[in-house]
VOZA-902195 format. One record per atom (N, C-alpha, C, O, CB): y, x, z; residue in one letter. Coordinates in pm, whole numbers, plus 50000, padded with zeros to 5 digits. Glycine has a CB too. Layout:
REM VOZA-902195
YXZa
...
//
This chain:
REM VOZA-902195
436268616660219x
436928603860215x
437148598260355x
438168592560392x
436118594160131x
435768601160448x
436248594960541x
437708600760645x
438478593360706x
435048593360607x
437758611560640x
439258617860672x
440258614560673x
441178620760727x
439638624960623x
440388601460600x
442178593560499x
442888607060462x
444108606760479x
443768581460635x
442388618060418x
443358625960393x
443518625560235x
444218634060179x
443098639260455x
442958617160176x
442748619360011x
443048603459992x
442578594660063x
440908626059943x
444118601259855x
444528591959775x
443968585459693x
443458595459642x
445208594759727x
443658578959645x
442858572059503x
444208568159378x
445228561359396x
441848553259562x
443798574259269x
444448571459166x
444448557059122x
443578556059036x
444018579359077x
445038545559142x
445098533759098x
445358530858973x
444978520058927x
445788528459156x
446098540458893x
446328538858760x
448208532258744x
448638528258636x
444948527358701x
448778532358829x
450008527258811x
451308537058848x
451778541058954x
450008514958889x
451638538658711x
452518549058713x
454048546358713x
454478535658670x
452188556558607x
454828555558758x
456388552458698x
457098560958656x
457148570858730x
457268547358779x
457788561658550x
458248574858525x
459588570558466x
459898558658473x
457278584258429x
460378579158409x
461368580858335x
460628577658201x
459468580858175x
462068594558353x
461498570758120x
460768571357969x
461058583857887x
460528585157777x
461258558957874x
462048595057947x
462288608657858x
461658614157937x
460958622057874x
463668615557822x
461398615258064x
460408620758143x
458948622558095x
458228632558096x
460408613458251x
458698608558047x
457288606657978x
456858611357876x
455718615457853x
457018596557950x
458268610957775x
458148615957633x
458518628557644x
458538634457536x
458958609057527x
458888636157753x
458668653957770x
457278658657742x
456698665557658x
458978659957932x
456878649557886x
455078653557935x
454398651357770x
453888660957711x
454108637758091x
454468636357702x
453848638357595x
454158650257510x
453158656657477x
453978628157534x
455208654157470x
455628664357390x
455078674857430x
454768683557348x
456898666057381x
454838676457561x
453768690957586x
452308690157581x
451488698057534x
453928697357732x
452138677957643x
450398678857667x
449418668857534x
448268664557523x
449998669957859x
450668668857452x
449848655557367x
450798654857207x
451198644657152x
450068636057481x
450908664257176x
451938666957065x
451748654356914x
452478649756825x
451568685557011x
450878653656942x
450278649056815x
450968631856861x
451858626556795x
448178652256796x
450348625556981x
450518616857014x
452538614957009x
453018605156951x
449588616957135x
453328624257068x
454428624757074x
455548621256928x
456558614356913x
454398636757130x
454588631756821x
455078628356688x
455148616056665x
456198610656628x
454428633156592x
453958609356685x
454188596456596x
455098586456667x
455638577856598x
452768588956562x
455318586756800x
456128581156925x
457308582956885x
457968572656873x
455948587557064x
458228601056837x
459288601156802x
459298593856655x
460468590356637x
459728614256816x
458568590356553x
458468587156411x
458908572156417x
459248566556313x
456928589856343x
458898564556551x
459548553056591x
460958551456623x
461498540456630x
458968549556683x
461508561756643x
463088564356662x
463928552856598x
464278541456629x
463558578856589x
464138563256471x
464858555556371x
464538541856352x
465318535556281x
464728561156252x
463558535956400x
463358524056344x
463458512856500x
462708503156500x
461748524856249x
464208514656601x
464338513656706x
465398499256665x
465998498056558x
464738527756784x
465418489256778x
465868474956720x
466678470656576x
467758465756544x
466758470156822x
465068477356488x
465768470956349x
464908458956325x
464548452256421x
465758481656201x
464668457056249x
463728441656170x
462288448856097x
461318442456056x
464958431555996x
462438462856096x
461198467756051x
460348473356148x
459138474756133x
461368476755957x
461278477756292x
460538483056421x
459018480356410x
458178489156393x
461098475656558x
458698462956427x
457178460656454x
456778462556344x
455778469556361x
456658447856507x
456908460756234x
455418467556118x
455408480256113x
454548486356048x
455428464155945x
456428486656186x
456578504456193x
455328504256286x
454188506656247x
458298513256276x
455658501456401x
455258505356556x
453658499056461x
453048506556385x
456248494256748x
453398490056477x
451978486556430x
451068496456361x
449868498256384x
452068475956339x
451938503556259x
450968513956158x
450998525056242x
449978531956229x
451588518455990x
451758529056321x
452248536556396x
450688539856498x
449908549456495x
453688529256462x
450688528156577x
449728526456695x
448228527056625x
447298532556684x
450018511056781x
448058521156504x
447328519056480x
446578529956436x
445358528556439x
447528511056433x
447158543056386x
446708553956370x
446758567856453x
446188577956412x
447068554756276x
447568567556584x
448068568056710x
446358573756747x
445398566756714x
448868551656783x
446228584456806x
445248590356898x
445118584656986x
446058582057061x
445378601056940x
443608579757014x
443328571257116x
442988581957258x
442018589257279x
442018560857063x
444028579657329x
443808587657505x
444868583857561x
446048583057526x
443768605757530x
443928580157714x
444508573557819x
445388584457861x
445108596157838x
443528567857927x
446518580657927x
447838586057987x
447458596658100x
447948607858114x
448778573358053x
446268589158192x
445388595358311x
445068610258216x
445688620758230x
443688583758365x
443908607858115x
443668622458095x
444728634958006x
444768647158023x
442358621358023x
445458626757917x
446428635157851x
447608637757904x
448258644957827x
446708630957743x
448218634958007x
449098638558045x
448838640158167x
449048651658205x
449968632958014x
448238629258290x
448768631358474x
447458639458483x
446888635258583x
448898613758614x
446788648458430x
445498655158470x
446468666658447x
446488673858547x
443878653258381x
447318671058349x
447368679158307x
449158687458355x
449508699058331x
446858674658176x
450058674858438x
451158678058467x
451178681558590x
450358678358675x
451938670158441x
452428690758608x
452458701658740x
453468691358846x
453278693858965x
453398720858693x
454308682258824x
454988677858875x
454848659758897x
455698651658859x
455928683958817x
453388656158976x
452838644458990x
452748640759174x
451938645259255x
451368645558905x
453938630659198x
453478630159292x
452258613059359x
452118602959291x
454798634259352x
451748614759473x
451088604959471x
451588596159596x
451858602259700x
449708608959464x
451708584359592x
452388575659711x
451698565559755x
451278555859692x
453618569659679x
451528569359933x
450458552559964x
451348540760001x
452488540160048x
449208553360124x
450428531159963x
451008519859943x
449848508259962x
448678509359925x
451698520459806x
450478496460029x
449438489160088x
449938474360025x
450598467360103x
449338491060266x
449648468759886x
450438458059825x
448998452859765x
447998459959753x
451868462559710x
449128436659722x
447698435459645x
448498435659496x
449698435359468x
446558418759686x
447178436159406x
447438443059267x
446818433359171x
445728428359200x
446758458659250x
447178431559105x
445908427558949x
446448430158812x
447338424358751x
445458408758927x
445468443358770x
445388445758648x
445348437058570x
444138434958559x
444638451658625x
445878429858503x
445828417558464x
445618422958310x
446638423458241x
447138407658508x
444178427658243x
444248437058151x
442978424758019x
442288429957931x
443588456258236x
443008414558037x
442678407457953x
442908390057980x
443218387058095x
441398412257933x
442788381557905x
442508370757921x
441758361358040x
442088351558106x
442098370957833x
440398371058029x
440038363558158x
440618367558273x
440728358058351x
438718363858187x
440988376558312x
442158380158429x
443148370758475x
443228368158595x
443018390958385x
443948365158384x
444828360858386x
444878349958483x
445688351658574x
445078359358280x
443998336158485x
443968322758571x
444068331158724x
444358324458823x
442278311358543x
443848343958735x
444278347258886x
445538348058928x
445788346559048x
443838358658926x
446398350358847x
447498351058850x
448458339658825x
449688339958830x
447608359458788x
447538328258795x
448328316658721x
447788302358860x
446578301258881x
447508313658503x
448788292858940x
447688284058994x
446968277458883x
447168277358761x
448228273159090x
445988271458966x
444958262358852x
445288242858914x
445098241959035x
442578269158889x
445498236158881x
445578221558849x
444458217158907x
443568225658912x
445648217658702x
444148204658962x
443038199458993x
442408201358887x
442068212258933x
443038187459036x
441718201058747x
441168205558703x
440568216558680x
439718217358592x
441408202858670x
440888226058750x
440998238058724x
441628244058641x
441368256158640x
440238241158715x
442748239058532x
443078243758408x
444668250658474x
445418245258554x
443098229758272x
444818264458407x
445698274258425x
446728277358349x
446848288358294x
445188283158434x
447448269158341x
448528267858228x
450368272958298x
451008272458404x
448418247758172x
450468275958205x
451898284458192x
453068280458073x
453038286357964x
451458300558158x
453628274658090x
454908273957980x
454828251357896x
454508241757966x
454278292557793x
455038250957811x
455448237257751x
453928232057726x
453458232557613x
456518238057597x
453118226857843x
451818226157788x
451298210757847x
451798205857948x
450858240157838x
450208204057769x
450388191657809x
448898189757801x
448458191257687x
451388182157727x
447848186357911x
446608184557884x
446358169857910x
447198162457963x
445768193857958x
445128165857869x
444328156957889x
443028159257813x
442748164057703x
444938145457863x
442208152857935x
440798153557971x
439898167257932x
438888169357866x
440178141357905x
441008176958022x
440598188557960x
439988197258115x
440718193358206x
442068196457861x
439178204758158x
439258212858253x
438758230258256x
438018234658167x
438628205258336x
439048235358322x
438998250258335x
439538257058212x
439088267958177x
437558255158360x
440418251458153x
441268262258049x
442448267558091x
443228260658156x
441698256357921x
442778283258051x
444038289358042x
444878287657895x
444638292457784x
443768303958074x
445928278957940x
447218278757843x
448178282157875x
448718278457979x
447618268957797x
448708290957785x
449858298957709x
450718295157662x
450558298457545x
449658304957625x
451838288757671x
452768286857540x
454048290857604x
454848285857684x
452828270257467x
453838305857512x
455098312957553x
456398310557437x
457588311357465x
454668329857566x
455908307957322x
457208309457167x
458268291857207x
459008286357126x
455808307156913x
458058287957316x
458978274457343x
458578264557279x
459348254957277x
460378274957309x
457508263557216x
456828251357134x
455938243857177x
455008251057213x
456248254557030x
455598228457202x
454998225257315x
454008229557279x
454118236757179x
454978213257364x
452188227457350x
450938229957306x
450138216357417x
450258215157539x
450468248857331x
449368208057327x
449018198357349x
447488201057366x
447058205557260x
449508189657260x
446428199957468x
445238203657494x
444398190757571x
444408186457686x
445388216657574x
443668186857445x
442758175957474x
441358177257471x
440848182457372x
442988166557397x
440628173257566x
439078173057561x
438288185557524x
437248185557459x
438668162957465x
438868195557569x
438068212057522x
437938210257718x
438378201457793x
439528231857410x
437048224357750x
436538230457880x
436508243557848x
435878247757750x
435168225657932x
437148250457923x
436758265257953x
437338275157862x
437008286957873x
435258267257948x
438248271257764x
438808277557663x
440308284257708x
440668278257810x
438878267257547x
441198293557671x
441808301757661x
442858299757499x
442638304057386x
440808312557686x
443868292557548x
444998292357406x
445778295957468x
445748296057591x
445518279757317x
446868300857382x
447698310757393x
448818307757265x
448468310357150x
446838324857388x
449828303457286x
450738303857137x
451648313457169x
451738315857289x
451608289257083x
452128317757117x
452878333657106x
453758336557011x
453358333556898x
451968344557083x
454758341157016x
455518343456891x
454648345256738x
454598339856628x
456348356956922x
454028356656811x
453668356956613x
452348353956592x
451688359756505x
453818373556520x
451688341156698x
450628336856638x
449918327156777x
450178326856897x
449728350656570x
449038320856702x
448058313756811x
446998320656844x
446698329756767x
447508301156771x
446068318156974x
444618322357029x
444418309257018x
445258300357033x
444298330157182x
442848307756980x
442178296957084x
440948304757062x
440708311156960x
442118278357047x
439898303257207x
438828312557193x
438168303157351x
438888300857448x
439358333257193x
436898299757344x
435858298057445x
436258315857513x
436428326657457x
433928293957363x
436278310757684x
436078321757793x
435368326957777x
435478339157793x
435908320657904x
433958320157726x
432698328357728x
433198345857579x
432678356957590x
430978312557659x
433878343257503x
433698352357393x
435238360757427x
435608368957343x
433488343557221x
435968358957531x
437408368557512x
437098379257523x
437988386457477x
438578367557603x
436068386357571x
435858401457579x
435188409057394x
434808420257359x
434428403357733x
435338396457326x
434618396957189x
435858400657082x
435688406356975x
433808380857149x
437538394857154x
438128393557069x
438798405356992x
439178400756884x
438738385857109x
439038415957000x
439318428256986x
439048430856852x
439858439056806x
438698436157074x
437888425656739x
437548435756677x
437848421356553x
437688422256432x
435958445856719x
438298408756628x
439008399556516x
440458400556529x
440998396356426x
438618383656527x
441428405156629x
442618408756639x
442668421256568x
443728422856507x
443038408956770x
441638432856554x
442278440956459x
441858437056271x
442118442756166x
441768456956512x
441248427256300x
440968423856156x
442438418356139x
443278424556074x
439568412256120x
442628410156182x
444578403556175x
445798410756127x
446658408856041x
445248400656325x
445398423956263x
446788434056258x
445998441156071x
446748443555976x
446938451156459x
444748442656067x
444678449255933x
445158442955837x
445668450055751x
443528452355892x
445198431255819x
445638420655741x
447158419955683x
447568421555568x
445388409555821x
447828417255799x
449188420755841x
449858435355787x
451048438355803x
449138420655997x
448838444055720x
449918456755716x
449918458455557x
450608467055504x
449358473155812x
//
């Protein structure tokens, strides 16, 4: 390492999307099927309950091991930019300024006497936030969050109770 002659995989890729769906088709067949089984159903009105059952039964493996471990034609590029995986909820207020309160809000949102919350309101509908601390809402097209910071790393296994719900 100390050499600089070696790269670190950051995890951020770019590809062609038939490019991608080649590599899957070779190194991940299974995964590829159900990817092409989305075709036909490509900007219709049934796409998302497709894609949902779809994913939901979808082989779980990262892109890193099923495909860029395994392809002959990967190249790697340095680059000196700052980054944030912005790969959950609590992530997010880094990316968002925060208010003298600390509260991190984004889109039609209106607080009082509220501090250190991230709000969301992406579906154009206002969202009105009074007297909570430290919480995380989110309105969204096809649904609301509200969840204490302390539990967002919890939420996963009540979002798939939802999507189970939903199918």
């Amino acid at each position: 390492m100390a050499s600089g002659e070696f790269l670190w995989n950051s995890g951020i890729f770019v590809w062609k999307a038939d490019v991608l769906l080649q590599a899957a088709a070779r190194h991940l067949p299974q995964v590829y099927q159900c990817l092409a089984s989305l075709r036909p159903a490509l900007g219709r009105p049934a796409f998302a309950a497709r894609a949902r059952k779809v994913f939901r039964d979808i082989e779980s493996v990262s892109v890193d091991y099923g495909i860029m471990e395994k392809a002959e034609d990967v190249w790697a590029i340095p680059a000196a930019f700052s980054w944030n995986d912005v790969g959950s909820w609590a992530a997010a207020p880094e990316i968002l300024p925060a208010d003298a309160a600390g509260n991190h809000v984004r889109g039609n949102v209106t607080l009082g006497w509220a501090r250190g919350n991230l709000v969301i309101a992406d579906a154009g509908r206002p969202v009105v936030v009074a007297g909570v601390r430290n919480c995380v809402v989110v309105l969204g097209p096809s649904g609301t969050l509200v969840c204490h910071k302390d539990r967002v790393e919890d939420l996963k296994a009540l979002l798939e109770r939802v999507q189970s719900a939903r199918a």
